[in-house]
N, C-alpha and C positions, 0 to 999 in steps of 0.2 A: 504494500500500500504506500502508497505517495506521499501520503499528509497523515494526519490523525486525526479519524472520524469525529464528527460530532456528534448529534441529534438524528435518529431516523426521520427520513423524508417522507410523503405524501403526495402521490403523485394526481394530480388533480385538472378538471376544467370543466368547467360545467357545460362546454361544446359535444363532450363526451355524449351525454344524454341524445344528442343525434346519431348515433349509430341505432337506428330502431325500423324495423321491415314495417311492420303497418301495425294499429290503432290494437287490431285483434290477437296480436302475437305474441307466446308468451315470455321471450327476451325481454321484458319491458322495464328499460332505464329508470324507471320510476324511484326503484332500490336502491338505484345509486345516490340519487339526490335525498332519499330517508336516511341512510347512512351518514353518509354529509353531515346532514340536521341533527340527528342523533349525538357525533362524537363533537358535534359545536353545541348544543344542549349540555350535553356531560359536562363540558371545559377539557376535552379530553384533543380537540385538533386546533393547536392556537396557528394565527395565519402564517405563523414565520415557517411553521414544518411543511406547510402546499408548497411544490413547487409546480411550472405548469408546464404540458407535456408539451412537443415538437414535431412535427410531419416527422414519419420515416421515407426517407429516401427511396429513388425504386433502385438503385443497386442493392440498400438494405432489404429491399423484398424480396429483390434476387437469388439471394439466399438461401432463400428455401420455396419461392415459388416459379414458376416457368413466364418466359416473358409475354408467350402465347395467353398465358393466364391474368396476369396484369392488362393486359391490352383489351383481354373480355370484359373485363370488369370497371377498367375505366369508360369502355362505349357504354356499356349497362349503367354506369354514374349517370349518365346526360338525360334530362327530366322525359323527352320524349329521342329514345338510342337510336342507329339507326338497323332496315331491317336485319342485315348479317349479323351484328350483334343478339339480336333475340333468337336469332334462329340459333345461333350457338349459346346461347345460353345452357341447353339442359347439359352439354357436353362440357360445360365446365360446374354443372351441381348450382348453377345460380335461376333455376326454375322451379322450385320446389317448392313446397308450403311452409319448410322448417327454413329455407334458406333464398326467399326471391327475393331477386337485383330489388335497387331502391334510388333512385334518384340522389346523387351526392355520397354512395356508398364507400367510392375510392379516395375522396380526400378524407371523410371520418375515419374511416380502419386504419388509412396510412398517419392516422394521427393516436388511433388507440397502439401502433406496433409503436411508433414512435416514442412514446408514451413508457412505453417496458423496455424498450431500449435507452431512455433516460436513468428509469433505476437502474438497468447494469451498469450505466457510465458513474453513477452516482455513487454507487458502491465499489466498486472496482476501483477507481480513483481514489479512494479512501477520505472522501468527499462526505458521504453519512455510510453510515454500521451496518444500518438496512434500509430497504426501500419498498414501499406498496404502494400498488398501480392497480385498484381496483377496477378499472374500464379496460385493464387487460384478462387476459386469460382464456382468451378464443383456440382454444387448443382442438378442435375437430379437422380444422381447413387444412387441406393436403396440398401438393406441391402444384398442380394444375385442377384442382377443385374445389371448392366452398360446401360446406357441411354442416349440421347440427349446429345451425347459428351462429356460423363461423363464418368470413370471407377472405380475410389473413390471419394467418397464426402468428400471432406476437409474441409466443410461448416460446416457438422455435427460433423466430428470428427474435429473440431477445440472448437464445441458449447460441446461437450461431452468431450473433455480435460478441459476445464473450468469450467468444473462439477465436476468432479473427482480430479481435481488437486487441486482446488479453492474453492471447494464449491460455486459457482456463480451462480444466476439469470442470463440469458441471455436472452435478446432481439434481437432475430435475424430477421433483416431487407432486403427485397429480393426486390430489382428494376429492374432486370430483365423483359424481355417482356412476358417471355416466365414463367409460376408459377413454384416457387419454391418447387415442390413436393418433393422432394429427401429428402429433409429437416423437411420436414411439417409431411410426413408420418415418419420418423424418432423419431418425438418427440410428435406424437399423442397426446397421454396419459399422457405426463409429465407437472405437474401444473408449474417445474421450468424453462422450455424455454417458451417462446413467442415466435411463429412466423407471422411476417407480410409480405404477398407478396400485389404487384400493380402489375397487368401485363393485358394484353389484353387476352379477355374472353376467355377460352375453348373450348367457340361454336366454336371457326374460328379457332384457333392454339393450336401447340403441348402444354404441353403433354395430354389437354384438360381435365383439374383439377385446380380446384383453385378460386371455387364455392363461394359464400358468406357461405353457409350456411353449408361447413367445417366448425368447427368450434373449435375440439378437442371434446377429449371424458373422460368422466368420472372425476376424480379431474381436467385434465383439459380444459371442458369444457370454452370455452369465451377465451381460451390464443391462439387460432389460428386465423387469423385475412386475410381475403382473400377480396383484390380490383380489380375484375375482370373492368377494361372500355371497352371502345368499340374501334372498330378499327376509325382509323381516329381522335383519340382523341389528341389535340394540347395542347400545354403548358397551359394555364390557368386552364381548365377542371386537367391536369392530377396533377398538382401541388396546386391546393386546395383538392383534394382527399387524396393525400400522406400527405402534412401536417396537414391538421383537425384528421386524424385517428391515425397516428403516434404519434401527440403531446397530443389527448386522451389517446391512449394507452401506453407509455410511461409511463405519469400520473399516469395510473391504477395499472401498473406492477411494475413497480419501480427497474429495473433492478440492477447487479450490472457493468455490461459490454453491450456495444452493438457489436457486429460483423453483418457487413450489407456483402450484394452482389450486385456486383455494375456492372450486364450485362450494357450495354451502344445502345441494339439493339432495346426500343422503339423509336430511331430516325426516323424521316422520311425520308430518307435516307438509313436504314436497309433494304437489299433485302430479308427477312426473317419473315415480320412482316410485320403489319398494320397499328401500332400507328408511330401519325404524331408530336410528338417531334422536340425541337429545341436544340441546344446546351445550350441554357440558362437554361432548366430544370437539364444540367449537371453542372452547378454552383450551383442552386439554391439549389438542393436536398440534396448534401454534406453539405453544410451550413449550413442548420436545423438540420443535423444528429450531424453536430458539436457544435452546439449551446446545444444543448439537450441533449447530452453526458457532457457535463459542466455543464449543470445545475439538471442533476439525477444523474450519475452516478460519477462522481469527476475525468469525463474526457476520460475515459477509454470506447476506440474506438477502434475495427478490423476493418478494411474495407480489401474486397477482391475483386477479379475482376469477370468476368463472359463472357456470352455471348456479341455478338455483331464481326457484318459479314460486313458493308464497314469497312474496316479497310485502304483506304485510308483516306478518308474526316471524318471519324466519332472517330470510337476509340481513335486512340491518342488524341485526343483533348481534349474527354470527359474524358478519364481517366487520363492527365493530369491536367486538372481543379479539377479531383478530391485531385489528389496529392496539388496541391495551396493552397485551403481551407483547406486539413488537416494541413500544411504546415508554414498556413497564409504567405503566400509570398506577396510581393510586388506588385505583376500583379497584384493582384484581386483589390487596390487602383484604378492603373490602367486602370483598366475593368469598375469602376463606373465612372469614368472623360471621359473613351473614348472609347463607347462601342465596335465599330468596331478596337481596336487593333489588329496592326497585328502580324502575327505569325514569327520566327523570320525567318529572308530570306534565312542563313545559314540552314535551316532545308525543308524547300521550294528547296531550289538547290539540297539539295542532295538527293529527293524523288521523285521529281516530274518527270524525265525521266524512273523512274522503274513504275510509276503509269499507270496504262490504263486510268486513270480518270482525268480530271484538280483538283487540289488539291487547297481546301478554302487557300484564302490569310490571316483571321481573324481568330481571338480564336471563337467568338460566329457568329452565323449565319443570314447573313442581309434576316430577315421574312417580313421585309417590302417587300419584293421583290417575297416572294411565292405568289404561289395563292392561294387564301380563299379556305377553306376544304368548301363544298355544305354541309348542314343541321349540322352546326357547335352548334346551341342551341340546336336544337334536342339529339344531341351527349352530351353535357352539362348536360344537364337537365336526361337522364338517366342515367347517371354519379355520378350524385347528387342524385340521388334516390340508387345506388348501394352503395356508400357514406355510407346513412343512415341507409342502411342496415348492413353495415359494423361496425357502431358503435353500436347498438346494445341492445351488452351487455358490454359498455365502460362507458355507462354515469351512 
């Protein structure tokens, strides 16, 4: 590092909010701007920690997408494209319901990659400690296709700046519900990314990849690292999987940066998903990443944002907590003396008459109060067997 870090950054713009396909889809930016409010509510995001993102470059798209691919997606930008662009639209994935062109799509996403490649410069530079770029984490979009809500992967081309720029080991960490393929097929073959995804099996959800026995290929064979669980699986099941395999793999890799993705949609609660999560797995998870980015890599942390669809009761929260723990604020004292704290009321009033939903009065979620998941060991127990599969080729 260059200099000696200060304060974690915040990567911020409230332009962000226009990355959004239409009125009725369930990407909707809304969560960004609740978050926002939320850790300005707390006293938890003072303005000196924003900083504000930057177009990524098209050689930085380059990267990782094809130039045929850029060039689709800038005609599909223009409010009315012309015909050769729509006609090719399905042949690069930007015709579909989860993922159609949008008028201005290519200067917003080349501002959301942008964006996540400001927190690798930021940290890498030893500029700040860590950095979150919550309007990143488009981890679906592949090298000449847009995908699962995706149109650039700022994931990749954030881990592929860090390469190039840096020379870096990267450990890319993907909690997400939904697997990080966008990324995973991106860095197949390369011995110098790691990628680890947890997410709920393929048998039952999108994009249905993300297999134990991916695993990478050739030099790097064993650096791809896939924790399929099962649906229904609850905090303890899903938080001895992430931590046993992560704090192996870590171990093994010895990165020199970690950049995670930090979807927020295995909550139970997620209308989009199976796995039954609690908010506490959204404290818990950041925490290790934090701890373990201090003690391998000398601190040096991207976190970005990702999927995850209740964005009343769920997102901000969890993505708040994430900001805490990078943060270390005060709350999270708070959170161990008093686990049902509540959120702050000024933030409560001003959301709750735009909500269709009654909106949690606490930061984490009283589970004493759900009701037991049916065949909870059963669930466990093949958990622990996918686990040990996972590790492998770690020990």
């Amino acid at each position: 590092m260059n200099k000696k870090a200060s304060s974690p950054v915040f990567i911020y713009d409230e332009e962000e909010i226009a990355y959004k396909f239409n009125e009725d889809h369930p990407f909707n930016q809304d969560r960004l701007t609740m978050t926002v409010d939320l850790l300005r509510k707390a006293g938890a995001l003072p303005d000196r920690a924003i900083r504000k993102p930057r177009p990524a470059t098209d050689n930085e798209l380059l990267r990782v997408h094809s130039q045929a691919y850029i060039d689709a997606v800038k005609g599909l930008s223009c409010p009315v494209p012309e015909e050769r662009f729509v006609q090719a639209a399905s042949r690069f994935g930007l015709d579909t319901d989860d993922t159609p062109y949008f008028a201005g799509m290519h200067d917003i996403t080349a501002e959301v990659v942008g964006g996540s490649i400001t927190a690798v410069d930021l940290v890498m530079s030893g500029a700040a400690p860590h950095a979150l770029h919550l309007g990143g984490g488009l981890h679906h979009a592949l090298q000449s296709k847009g995908a699962g809500f995706c149109v650039y992967n700022d994931a990749s081309a954030a881990i592929a700046h860090a390469q190039e720029t840096y020379g870096a080991k990267v450990l890319y960490v993907d909690t997400d519900v939904h697997h990080g393929d966008g990324v995973q097929w991106t860095f197949y073959a390369d011995p110098l990314v790691c990628t680890l995804s947890i997410h709920e099996t393929g048998k039952f959800l999108f994009p249905g990849t993300g297999a134990v026995n991916e695993r990478g290929e050739g030099d790097a064979f064993g650096t791809n690292i896939n924790i399929p669980v099962e649906p229904y699986t609850e905090d303890d099941s899903w938080l001895e999987c992430f931590s046993e395999v992560l704090t192996a793999t870590i171990a093994r890799f010895q990165p020199d940066i970690i950049i995670s993705q930090h979807g927020c949609d295995a909550h139970a609660l997620d209308p989009l998903a199976h796995v039954h999560c609690s908010m506490r797995v959204y404290k818990a998870m950041p925490e290790l990443i934090h701890a373990l980015a201090h003690q391998w890599c000398a601190g040096r942390w991207v976190a970005l944002g990702g999927g995850g669809y209740d964005i009343w009761r769920v997102v901000p929260r969890a993505w708040s907590l994430l900001w805490l723990v990078m943060s270390e604020q005060a709350h999270l004292d708070q959170l161990e003396a008093q686990p049902q704290l509540a959120l702050p009321q000024t933030w409560l009033d001003a959301w709750q008459s735009k909500s269709p939903v009654h909106l949690p009065a606490t930061w984490l979620d009283p589970v004493e109060d759900w009701a037991p998941i049916p065949r909870r060991e059963a669930i466990a127990e093949k958990n622990r067997h996918t686990k040990e599969l996972a590790m492998m080729y770690l020990k």
